[in-house]
C-alpha positions in Angstrom: 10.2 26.9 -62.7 10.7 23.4 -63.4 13.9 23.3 -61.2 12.0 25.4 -57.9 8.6 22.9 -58.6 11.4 20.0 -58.2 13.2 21.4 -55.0 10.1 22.8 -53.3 7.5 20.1 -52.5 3.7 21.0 -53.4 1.2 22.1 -50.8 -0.7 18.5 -50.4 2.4 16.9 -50.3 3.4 19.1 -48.0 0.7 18.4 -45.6 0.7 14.6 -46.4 4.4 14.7 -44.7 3.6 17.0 -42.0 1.0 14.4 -41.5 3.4 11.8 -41.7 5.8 13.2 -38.6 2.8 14.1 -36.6 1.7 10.2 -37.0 5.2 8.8 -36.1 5.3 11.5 -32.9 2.3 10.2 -31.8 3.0 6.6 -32.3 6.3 7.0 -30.3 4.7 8.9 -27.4 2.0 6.0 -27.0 5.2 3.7 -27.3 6.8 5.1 -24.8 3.8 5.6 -22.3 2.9 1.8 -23.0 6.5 0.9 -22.2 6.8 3.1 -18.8 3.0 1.7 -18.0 4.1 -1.6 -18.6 7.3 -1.3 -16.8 5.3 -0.2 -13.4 3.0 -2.7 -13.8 6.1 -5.1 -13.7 7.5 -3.6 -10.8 3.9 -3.2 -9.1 3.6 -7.1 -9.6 7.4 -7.8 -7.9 6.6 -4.9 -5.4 3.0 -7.0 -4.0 4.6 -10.0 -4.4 7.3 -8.5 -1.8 5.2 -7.2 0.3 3.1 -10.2 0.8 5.5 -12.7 1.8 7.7 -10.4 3.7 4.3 -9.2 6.1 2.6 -12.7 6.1 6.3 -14.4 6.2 7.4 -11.8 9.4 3.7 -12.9 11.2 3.9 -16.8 11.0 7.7 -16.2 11.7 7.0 -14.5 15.0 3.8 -17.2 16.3 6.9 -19.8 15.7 9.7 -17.5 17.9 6.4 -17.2 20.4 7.0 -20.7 20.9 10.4 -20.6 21.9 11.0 -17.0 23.2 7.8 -15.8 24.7 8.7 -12.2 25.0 6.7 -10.1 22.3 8.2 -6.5 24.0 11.2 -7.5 23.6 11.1 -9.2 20.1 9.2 -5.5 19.4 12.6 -3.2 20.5 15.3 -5.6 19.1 13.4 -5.2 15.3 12.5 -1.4 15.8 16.9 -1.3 16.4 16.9 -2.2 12.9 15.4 0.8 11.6 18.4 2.9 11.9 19.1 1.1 8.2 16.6 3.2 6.5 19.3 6.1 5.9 22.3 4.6 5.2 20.4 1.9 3.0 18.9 5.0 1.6 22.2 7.3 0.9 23.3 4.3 -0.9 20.9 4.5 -3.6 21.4 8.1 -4.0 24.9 7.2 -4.3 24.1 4.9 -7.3 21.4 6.6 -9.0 21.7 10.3 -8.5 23.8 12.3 -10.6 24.9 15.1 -8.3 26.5 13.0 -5.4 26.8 13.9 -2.1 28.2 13.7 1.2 26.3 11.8 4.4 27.2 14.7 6.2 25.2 17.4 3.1 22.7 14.7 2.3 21.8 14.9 6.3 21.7 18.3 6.6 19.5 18.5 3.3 17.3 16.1 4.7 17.2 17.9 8.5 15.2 20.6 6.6 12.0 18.9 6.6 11.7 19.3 10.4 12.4 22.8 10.2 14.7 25.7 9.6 16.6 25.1 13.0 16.8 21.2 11.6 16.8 18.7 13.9 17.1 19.9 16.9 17.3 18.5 21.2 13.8 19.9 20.9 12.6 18.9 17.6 13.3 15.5 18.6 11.3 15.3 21.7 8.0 16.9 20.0 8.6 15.1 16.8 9.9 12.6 16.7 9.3 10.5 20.2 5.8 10.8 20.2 5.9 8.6 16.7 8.3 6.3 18.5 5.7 5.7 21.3 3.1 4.9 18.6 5.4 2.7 16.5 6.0 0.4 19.5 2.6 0.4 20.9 1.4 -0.5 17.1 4.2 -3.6 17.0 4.0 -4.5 20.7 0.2 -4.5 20.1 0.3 -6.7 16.9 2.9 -9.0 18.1 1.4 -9.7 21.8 -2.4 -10.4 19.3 -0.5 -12.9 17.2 0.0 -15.5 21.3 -3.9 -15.1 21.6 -5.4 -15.8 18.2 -4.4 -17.3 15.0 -2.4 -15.1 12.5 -4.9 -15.3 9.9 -7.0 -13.5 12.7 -4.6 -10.8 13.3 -4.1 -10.1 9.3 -7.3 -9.8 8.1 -8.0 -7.3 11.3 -4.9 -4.9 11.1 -6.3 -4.4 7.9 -9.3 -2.3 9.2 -6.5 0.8 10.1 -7.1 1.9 6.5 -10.6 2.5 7.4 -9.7 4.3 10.6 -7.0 6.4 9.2 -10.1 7.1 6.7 -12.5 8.2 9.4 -9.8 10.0 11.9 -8.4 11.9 8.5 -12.0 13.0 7.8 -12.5 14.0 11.5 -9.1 15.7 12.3 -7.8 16.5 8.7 -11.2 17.5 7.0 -10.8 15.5 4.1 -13.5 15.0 1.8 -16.2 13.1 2.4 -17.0 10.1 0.7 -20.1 7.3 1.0 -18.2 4.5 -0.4 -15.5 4.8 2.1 -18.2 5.1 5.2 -19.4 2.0 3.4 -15.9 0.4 3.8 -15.7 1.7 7.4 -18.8 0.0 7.9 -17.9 -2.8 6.8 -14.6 -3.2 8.8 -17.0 -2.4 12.2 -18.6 -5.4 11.0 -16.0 -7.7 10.3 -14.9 -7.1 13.8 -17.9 -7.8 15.2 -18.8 -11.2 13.2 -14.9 -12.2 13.7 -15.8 -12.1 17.6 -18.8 -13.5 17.4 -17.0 -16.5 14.8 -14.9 -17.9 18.3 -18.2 -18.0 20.5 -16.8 -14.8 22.5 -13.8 -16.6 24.3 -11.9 -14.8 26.5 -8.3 -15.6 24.7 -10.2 -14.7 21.2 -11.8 -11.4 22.5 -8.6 -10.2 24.1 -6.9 -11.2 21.0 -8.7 -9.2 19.1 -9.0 -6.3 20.7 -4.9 -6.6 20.8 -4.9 -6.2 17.3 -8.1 -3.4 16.8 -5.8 -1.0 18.9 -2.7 -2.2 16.9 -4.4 -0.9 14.0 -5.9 2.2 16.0 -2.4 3.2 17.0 -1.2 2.8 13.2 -4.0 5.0 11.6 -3.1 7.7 14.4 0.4 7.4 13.7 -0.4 7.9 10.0 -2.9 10.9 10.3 -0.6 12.7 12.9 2.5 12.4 10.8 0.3 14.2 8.0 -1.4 17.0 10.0 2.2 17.6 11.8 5.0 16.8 9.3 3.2 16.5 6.2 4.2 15.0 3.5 8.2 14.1 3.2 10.5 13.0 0.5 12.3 9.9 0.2 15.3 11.1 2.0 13.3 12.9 4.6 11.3 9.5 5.4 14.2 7.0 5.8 15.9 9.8 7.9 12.6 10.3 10.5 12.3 6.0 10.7 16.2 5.8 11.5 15.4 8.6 14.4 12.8 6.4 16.1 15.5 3.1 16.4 17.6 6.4 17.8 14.7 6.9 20.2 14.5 3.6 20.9 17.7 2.3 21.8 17.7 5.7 24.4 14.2 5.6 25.6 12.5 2.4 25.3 15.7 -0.1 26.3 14.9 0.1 29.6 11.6 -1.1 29.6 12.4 -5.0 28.0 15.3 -4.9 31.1 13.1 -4.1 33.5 10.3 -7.2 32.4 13.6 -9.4 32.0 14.4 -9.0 35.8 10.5 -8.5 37.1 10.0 -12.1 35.3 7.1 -11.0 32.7 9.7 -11.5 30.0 12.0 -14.0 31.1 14.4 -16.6 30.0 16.9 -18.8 32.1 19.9 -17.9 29.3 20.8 -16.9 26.3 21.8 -20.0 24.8 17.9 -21.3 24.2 17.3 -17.5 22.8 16.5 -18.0 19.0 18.6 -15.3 17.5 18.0 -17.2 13.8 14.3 -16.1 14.2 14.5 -13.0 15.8 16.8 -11.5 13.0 14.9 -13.3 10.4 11.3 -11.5 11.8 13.8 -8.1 12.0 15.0 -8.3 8.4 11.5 -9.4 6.7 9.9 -6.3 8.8 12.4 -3.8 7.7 11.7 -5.1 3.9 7.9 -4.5 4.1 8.5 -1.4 5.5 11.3 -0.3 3.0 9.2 -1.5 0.0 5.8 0.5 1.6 7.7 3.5 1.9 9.9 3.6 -1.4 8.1 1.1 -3.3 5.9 4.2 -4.5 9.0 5.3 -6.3 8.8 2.4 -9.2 5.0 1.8 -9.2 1.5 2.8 -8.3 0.7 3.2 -4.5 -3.0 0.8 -5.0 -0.7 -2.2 -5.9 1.4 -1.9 -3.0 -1.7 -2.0 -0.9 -3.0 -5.2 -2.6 0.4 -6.9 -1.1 -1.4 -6.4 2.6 -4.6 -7.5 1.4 -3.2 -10.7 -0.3 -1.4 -11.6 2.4 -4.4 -13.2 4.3 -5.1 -16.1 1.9 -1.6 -16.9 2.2 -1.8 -17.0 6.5 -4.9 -18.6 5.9 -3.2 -21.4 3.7 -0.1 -21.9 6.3 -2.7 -21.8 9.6 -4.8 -24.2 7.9 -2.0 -26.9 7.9 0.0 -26.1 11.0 -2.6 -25.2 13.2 -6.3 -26.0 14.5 -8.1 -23.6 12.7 -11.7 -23.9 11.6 -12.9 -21.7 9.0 -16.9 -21.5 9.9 -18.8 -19.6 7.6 -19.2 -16.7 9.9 -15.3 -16.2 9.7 -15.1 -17.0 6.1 -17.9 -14.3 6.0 -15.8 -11.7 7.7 -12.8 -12.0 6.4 -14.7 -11.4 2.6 -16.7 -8.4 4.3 -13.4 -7.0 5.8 -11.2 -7.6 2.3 -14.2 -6.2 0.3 -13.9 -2.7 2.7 -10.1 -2.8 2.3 -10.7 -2.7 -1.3 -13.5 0.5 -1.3 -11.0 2.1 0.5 -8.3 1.7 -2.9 -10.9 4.0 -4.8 -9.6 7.0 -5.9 -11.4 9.9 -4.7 -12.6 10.7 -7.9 -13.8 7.4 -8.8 -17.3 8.1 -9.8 -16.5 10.9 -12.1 -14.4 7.9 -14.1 -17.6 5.7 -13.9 -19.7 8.5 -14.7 -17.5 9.3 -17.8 -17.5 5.8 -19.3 -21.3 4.9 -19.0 -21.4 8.0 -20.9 -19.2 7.0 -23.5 -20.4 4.0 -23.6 -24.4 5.6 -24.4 -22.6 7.4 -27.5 -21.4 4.4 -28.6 -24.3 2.9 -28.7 -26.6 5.9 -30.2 -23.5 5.7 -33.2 -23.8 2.1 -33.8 -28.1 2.5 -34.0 -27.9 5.3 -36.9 -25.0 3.7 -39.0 -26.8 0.3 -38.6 -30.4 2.0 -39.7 -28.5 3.7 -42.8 -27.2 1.0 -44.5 -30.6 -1.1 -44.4 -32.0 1.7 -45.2 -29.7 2.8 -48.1 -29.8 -0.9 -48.9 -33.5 -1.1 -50.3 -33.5 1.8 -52.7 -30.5 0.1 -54.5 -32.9 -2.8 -54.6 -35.5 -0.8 -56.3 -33.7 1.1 -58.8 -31.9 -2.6 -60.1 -35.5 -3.8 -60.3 -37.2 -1.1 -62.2 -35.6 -1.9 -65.6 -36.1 -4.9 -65.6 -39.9 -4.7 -65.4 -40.2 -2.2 -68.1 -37.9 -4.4 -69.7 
């Protein structure tokens, strides 16, 4: 007996080590959740910080080429040519982090399958794929030609108003659900248009300017909702695949439209020699990173923080106009560029946003109601004590 009490723990100790291991599994699973939390938040900070100089350092970096190389059209086709990097910048990181390598040749066909059982096909192309190349052009050719009429501070803070249209054409076309704090945002971004008119007395080069960029951003949100309600949603593979299809589409389709401006004089230049290669491959490379790193930057951190890049980069156009150009921030613009960055933000809610809130005032009520009671209690426990010490003593 002695011998089995000595091998065999008893009961409570038994539990009290059970205990023990169920403690230390729980401490190592909040470790490791902090440390993967903590490591996207990392990345989420590199991934803005990308994001934000590559889009506001790709904008002031075409109003300088504008004032060299006046040709926004063709600046447009030479950096959508550069797309065709997606895959092959893609297939090299499945090459170095996937385990089960493959071919180009497999990995294409693989990644054929998301435009349908046939893959992609003569006809697959035209339905869908070169409508998306007509909107990506129109939505940089847009953008671009916005950036010779108005200030690029201007032209950031409005593309930003395509989340709010993407919002409204998704809940028109797609059905999704309804929700007041995003009408609130779209409201908002209808209002920073307006007041960002009005901030330029309604000049003709201001108005045209931005109404450049308004249908830049319209053709962005309808590029966005149509991908979804016709493609859906793709993998990573799928994605870089369908981008390096529309520098296919353009180098077949659209190359004969920057010819013919070239020789009808809309976009001209005497040679090639003045032609600033340095800045139009500079533009091409910082646009193909903030595209790369909105597309796959999802992969190492949360989507919201990729957006903030977008947002943040208006201060820093705003900084860079206000020593290089003639800029004067009124308080009507300084209004609507808070109004439009306040509606970009609404539109970061999640959708279920309110059932957080909800949850948290309501925790924070029990709290409250559990502090009143225990408070109450010991004051109250407190003067009984007091008594009972005093009683002897008086009979005493």
């Amino acid at each position: 007996g002695d011998e089995h009490s000595r091998e065999s723990p008893a009961p409570a100790e038994a539990q009290m080590q059970a205990r023990v291991e169920g403690g230390a599994r729980v401490n190592r699973c909040c470790w490791k959740c902090s440390v993967t939390q903590l490591k996207k938040i990392f990345w989420g900070v590199a991934v803005v910080l990308g994001v934000c100089s590559s889009w506001s350092g790709s904008t002031q970096l075409a109003k300088l080429t504008f004032k060299k190389f006046d040709a926004p059209f063709t600046l447009t086709w030479f950096a959508t040519n550069w797309n065709f990097l997606f895959f092959p910048l893609y297939y090299l990181g499945h090459v170095f982090k996937s385990a089960e390598k493959q071919s180009p040749k497999q990995r294409y066909r693989e990644c054929c399958r998301f435009f349908g059982e046939n893959g992609l096909t003569l006809k697959v192309f035209f339905t869908k794929a070169a409508p998306f190349g007509v909107l990506w052009t129109l939505t940089n050719y847009l953008y671009l030609h916005a950036i010779k009429k108005i200030n690029t501070t201007d032209v950031s803070v409005l593309f930003c108003c395509n989340k709010a249209f993407v919002f409204l054409l998704s809940w028109i076309v797609l059905r999704d659900r309804f929700m007041g704090v995003r009408i609130v945002a779209a409201i908002f971004a209808i209002a920073g248009i307006v007041m960002m008119t009005y901030a330029d007395g309604f000049h003709s080069h201001s108005v045209i300017g931005i109404a450049l960029v308004v249908g830049s951003a319209s053709m962005s949100a309808l590029y966005k909702v149509l991908f979804k309600l016709l493609l859906g949603s793709a993998k990573f593979g799928e994605a870089a695949l369908f981008l390096s299809m529309l520098a296919v589409f353009n180098v077949l389709f659209v190359t004969c439209i920057p010819v013919i401006l070239y020789f009808t004089k809309v976009e001209y230049w005497s040679s090639f020699d003045i032609v600033p290669w340095g800045n139009l491959c500079g533009f091409s490379i910082l646009l193909l990173t903030f595209n790369i790193l909105l597309n796959f930057g999802i992969a190492i951190t949360y989507p919201t923080l990729i957006s903030l890049g977008i947002v943040l980069s208006v201060p820093v156009n705003a900084v860079v106009d206000h020593y290089t150009s003639e800029i004067v921030f009124n308080s009507v613009r300084v209004i609507a560029i808070i109004i439009i960055g306040l509606g970009f933000l609404l539109l970061l809610l999640p959708e279920e946003w309110d059932v957080w809130v909800i949850k948290l005032l309501t925790r924070l009520k029990v709290r409250k109601k559990e502090e009143i009671p225990e408070g109450n209690g010991d004051i109250a426990s407190g003067l009984p004590n007091k008594s009972r010490r005093t009683r002897p003593s008086m009979s005493s």
